[in-house]
C-alpha positions in Angstrom: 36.3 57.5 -3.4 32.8 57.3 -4.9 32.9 54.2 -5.5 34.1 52.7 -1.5 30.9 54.9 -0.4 28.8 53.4 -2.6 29.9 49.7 -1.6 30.0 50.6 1.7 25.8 52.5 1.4 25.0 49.0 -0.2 27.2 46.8 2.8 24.9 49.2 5.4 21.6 48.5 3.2 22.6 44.6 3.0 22.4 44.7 6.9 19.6 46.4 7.6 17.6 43.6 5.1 19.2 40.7 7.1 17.8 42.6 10.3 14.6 42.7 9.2 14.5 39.7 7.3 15.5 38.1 11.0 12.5 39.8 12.5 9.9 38.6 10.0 11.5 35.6 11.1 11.0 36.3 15.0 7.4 37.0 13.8 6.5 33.9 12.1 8.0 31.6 15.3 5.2 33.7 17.2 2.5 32.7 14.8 3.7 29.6 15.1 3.5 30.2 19.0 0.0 31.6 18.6 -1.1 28.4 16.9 0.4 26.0 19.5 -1.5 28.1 22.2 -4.4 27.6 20.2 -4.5 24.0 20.2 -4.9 23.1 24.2 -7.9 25.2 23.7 -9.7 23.4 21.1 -9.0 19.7 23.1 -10.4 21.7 26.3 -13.5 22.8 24.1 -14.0 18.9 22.6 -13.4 17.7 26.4 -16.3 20.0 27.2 -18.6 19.4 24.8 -18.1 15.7 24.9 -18.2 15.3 28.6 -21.8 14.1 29.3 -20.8 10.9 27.2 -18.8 9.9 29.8 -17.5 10.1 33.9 -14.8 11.3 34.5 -13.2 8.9 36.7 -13.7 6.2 34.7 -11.7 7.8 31.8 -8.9 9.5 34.1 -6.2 7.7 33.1 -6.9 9.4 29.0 -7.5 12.5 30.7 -4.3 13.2 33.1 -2.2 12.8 30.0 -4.1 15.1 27.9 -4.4 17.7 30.8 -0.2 17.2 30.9 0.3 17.6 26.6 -2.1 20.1 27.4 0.3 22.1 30.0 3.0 21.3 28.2 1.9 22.8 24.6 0.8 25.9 26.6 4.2 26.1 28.3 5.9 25.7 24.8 3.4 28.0 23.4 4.1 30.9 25.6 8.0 30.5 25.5 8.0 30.7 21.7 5.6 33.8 21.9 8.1 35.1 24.7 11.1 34.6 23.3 10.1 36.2 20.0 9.0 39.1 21.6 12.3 39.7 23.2 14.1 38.8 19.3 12.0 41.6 18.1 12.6 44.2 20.5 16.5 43.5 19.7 16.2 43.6 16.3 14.3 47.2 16.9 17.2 48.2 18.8 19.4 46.9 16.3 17.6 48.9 13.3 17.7 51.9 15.4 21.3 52.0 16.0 21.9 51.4 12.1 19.6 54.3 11.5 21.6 56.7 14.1 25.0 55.6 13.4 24.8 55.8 9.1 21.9 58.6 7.2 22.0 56.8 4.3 19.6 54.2 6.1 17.7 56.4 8.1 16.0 58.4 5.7 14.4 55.0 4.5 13.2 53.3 7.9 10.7 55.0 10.2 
């Protein structure tokens, strides 16, 4: 008997790792989001900067694709920060039913 409670403790424990171990990942695709929002900005800033050496209409047919990978890696951006938002918050739900339905887990998560 002792010993099925103690395998089945360690199956509960074992669970709640992989949950958070799936969040940490959730949390490094939204640094990873963070940094893909990141770079339209710093083309924007070097268009800026750079913009007296040249006219713009002379150049426009650089600058509509930029200004499109530029929508497009903000787009991107945003749905990786989105979507691992929404990851986290289930993984929170998740860890929250583990902690109500078993107290050998609870006492050790906040």
């Amino acid at each position: 008997m002792g010993n099925e409670k103690s395998e089945f403790d360690a199956i509960v424990i074992n669970e709640a790792q992989l949950i958070l171990a799936e969040k940490r990942t959730s949390l490094a695709v939204m640094r990873t989001g963070i940094a893909v929002l990141a770079l339209p900005l710093s083309i924007l800033s070097l268009l800026i900067v750079t913009s007296k050496a040249y006219d713009i209409t002379r150049v426009l047919h650089f600058v509509i694709p930029v200004a499109l990978l530029n929508f497009l890696l903000i787009v991107f951006g945003a749905y990786l920060v989105v979507h691992s938002f929404i990851r986290m918050h289930h993984h929170d739900r998740l860890i929250q039913e583990i902690k109500m339905k078993y107290s050998v887990i609870g006492e050790f998560i906040d």
